[in-house]
C-alpha positions in Angstrom: 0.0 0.0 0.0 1.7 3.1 -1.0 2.2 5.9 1.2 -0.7 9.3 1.5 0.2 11.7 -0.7 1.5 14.3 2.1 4.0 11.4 3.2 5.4 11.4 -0.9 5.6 14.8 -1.3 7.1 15.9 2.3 9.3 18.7 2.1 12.7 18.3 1.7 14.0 22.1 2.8 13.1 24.8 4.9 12.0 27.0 1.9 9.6 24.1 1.3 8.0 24.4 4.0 4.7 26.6 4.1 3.4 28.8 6.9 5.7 29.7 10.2 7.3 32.4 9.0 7.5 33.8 12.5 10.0 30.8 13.3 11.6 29.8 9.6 11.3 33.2 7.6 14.4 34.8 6.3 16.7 35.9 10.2 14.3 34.5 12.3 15.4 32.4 15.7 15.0 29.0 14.7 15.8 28.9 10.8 19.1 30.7 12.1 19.3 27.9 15.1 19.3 25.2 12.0 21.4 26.8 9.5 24.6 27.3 12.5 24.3 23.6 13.1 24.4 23.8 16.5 21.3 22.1 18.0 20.0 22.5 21.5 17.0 20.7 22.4 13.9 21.6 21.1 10.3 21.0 21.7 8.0 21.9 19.1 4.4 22.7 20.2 1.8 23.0 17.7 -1.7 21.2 16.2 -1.0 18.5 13.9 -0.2 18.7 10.0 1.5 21.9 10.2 4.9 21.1 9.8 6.5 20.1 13.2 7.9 16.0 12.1 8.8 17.9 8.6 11.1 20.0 10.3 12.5 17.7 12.3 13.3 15.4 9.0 14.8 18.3 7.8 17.3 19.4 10.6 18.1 15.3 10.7 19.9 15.7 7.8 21.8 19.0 8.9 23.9 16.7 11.5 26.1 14.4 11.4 24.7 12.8 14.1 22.5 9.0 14.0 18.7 9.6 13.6 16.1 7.8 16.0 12.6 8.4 15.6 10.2 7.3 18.2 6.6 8.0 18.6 4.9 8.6 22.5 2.1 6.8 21.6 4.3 3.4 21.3 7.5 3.7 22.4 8.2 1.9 25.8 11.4 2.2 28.2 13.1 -0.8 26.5 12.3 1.6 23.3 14.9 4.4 24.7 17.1 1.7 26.5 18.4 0.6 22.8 18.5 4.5 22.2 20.8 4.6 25.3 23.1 1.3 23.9 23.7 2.9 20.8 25.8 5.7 22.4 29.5 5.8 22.0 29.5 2.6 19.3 30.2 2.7 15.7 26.2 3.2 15.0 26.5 6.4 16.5 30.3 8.2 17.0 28.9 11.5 17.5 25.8 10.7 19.4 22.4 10.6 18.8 19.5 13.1 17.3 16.6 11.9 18.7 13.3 12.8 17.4 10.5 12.3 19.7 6.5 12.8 18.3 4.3 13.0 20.8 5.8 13.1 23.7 2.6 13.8 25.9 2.0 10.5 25.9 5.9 9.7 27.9 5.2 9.8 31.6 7.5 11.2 34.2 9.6 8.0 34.6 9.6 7.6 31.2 10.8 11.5 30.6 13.4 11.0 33.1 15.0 7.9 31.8 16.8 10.6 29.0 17.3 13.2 31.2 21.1 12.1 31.9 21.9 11.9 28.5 20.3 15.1 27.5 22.0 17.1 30.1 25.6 15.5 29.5 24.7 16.0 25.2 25.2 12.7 24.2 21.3 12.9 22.9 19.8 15.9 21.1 16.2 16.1 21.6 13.5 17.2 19.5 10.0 16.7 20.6 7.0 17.5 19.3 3.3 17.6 21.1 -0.1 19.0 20.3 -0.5 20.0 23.7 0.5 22.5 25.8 4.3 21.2 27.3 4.3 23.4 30.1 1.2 20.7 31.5 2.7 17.3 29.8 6.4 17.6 30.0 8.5 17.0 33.0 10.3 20.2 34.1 13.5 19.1 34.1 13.0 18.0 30.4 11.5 22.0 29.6 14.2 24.1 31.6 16.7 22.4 29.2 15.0 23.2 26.1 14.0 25.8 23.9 9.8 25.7 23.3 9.2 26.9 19.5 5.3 26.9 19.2 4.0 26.2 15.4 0.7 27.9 14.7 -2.0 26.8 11.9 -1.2 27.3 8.2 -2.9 30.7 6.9 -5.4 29.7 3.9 -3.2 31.9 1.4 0.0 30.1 2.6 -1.8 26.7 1.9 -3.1 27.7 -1.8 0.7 27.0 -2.9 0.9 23.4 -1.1 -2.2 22.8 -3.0 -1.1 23.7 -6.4 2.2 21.7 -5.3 0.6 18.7 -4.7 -2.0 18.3 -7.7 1.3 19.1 -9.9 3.1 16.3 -8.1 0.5 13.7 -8.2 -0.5 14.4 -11.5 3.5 13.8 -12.8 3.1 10.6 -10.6 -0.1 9.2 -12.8 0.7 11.1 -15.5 -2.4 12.8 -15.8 -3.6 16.2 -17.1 -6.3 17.7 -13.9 -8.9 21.0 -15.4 -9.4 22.6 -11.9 -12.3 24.5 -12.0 -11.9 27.9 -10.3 -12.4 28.1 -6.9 -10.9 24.5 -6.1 -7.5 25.9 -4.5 -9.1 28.2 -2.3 -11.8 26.0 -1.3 -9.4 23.3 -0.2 -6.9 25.3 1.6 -9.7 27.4 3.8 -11.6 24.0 4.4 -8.3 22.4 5.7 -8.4 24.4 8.9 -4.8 25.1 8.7 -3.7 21.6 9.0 -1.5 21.4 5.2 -1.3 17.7 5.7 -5.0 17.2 5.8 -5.5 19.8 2.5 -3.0 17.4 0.1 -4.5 14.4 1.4 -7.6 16.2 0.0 -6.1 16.8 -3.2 -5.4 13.7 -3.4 -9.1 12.2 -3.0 -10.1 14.9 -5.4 -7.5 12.7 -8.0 -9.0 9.2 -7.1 -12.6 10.0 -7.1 -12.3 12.0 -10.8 -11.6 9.4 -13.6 -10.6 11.0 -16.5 -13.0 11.6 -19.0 -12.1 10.4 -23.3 -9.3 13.0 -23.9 -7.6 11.5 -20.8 -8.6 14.9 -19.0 -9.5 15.0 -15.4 -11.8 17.8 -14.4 -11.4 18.6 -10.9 -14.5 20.1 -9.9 -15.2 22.8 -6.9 -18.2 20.4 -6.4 -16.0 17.4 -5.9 -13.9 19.1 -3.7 -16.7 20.5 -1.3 -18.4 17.1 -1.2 -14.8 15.7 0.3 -14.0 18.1 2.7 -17.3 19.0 4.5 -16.7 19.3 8.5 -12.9 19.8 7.5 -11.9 22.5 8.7 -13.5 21.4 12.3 -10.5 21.2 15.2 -12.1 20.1 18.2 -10.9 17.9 20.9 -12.6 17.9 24.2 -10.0 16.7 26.5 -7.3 19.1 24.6 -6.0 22.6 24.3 -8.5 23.2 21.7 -11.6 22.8 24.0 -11.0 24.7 26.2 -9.8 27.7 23.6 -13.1 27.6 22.1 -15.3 27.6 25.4 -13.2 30.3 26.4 -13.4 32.8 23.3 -17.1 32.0 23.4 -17.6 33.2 27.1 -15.3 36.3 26.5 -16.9 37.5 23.4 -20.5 37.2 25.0 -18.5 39.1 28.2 -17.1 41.9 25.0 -20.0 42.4 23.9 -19.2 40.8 20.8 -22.6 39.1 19.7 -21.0 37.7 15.8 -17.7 36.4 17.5 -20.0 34.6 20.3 -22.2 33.5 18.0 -19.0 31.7 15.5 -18.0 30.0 18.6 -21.6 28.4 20.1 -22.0 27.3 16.2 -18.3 25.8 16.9 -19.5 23.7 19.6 -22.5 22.7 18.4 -20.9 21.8 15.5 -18.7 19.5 17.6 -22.0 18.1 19.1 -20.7 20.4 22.6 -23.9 20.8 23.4 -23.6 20.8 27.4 -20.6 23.4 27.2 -22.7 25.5 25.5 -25.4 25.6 27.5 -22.8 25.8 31.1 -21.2 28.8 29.8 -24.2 30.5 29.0 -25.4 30.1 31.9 -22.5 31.3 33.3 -21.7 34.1 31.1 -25.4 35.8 32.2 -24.6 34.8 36.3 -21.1 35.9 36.1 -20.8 39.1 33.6 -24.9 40.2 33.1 -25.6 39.5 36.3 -27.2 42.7 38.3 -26.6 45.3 35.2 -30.0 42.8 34.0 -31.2 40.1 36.6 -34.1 39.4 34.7 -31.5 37.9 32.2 -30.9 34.7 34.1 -34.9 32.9 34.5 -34.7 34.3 30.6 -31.4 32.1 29.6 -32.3 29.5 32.2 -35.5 28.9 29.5 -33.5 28.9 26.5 -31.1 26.8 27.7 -34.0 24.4 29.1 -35.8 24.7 25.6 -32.5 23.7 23.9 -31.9 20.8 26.0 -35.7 19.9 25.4 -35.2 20.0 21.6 -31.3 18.5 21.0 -29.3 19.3 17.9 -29.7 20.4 15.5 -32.5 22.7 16.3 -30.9 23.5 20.0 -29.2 26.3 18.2 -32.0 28.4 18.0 -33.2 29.1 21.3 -29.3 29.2 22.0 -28.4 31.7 19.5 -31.3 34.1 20.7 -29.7 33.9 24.4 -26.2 34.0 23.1 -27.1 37.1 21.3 -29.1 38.5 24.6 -26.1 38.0 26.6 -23.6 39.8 24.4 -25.8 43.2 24.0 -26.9 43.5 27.4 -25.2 45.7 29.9 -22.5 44.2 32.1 -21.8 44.3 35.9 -19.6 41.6 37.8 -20.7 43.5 41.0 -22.3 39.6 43.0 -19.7 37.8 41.4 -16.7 40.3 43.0 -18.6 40.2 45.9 -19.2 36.4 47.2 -15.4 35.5 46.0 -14.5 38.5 48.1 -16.7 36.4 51.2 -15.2 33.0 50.4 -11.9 34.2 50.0 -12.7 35.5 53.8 -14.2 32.6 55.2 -11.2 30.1 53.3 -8.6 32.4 55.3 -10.5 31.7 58.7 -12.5 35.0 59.2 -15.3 34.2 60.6 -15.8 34.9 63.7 -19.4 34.5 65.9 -22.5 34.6 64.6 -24.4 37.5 66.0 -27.6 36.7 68.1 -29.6 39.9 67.0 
């Protein structure tokens, strides 16, 4: 079985590589890291398909030191043990680059098994994670690294991947593709910034149009929205991403923002977040609304109580007329100053008697 299409066409040089120009453009801190040949360790933190095992690929061939790639998600102790045994031996005379995807899912024994060898520099690590490292890696591990965080892939930056990869698969099958207008952009904003997930589109946008008598393919926008509906959705509820989106969605109700709050309630609900929705905006109208309005919270409590009633997909309408309630009315933390003001009291043990009158 041959490998995905992203996996063929990987980059093979920095300049390849689209998006992060904040860390790879032309005198910026880690292209200049890579080009002096001096590696420290690295960890690079950043949602998936955007570049972060590329890289490391990339830098492996900058050294003259013996690759190992392990993945978090399999590797075991005995894994890094063989790592270990391969330092100072003909396999690997000026130790090891070890690349390390994942590494989230390493726990704190598992961490500290390379900690010697990182500190002395027999081992140069690089590892990669979609979440945040400051939560999932052990702190020795950080304070001897440098964190470079990746961000998504602009859709303009992906347009270029796009036209890349139809060019390369269609020299692989030696094909001629008529893309209709509108297919570039379409796949690179449905992606969601993930530039893995917008060639592998490319790709089924290929296999699912059969050339037609002249041994054309026409590539149609059509086709191309039919394979990437409910692409561009990141959402992870026990991840970074959850609570981004729950967050953004209280704070633009809280800004008064009623279109932002609206894109991120149709962001959960689109996720089938359908209890986080309704908890933060119930919240949202306790903690920000609160006695600016007070007639606001029986009013949400209903809507809330009429989505839960109804479930997807017509819970967004009673939602979206609270959401938008919430946003435009006027604001006042005042209660919700006040009782953390009283716990924060009675937690530090002023209390004191009860008065009898």
């Amino acid at each position: 079985m041959s490998a995905p299409l992203a996996q063929r066409m990987r980059p093979q040089t920095i300049d390849d590589i689209v998006g992060q120009r904040h860390l790879l453009g032309e005198g910026k801190p880690l292209r200049n890291i890579i080009l002096s040949g001096e590696l420290p360790n690295m960890v690079f933190y950043g949602p998936s398909g955007v570049g972060k095992t590329t890289l490391a690929s990339i830098i492996a061939k900058t050294t003259d030191r013996h690759l190992v790639k392990l993945n978090g998600t399999t590797a075991s102790t005995a894994d890094i043990k063989d790592v270990v045994a391969k330092l100072n031996t003909f396999v690997a005379p000026n130790g090891i680059l070890l690349y390390l995807d994942e590494i989230q899912y390493f726990n704190k024994k598992q961490q500290q098994t390379l900690l010697e060898y990182i500190e002395n520099g027999d081992i140069t690590l690089i590892a990669s994670t979609t979440e945040n490292p400051y939560f999932y890696i052990y702190n020795a591990i950080l304070s001897r690294s440098t964190v470079f965080e990746f961000k998504f892939v602009s859709a303009p930056d992906v347009i270029p991947a796009v036209k890349r990869a139809f060019d390369y698969i269609g020299t692989e099958r030696h094909e001629t593709y008529d893309i209709e207008d509108g297919v570039f952009e379409h796949i690179a904003n449905a992606c969601g910034g993930d530039v893995r997930k917008a060639i592998n589109s490319v790709e089924l946008c290929v296999l699912s149009s059969p050339a037609d008598e002249s041994g054309v393919c026409k590539i149609t926008l059509q086709r191309a929205q039919e394979l990437t509906q409910h692409s561009a959705m990141r959402y992870d509820r026990e991840g970074d991403e959850h609570y981004d989106i729950i967050s953004a969605y209280q704070k633009s109700m809280r800004g008064s923002d009623p279109n932002a709050a609206l894109h991120y309630l149709a962001r959960l609900l689109e996720a089938g977040d359908l209890v986080s929705a309704c908890r933060r905006l119930m919240v949202c109208a306790c903690e920000d609304v609160g006695l600016a309005y007070p007639q606001i919270i029986p009013i949400v409590k209903a809507a809330v109580d009429a989505a839960n009633m109804l479930g997807l997909p017509e819970a967004r309408i009673p939602l979206a007329d609270a959401v938008v309630l919430v946003a435009t009315s006027p604001k006042s933390n005042s209660a919700y100053n006040g009782i953390n003001a009283a716990m924060a009291d009675v937690q530090k043990g002023r209390t004191g008697p009860v008065p009898r009158q």
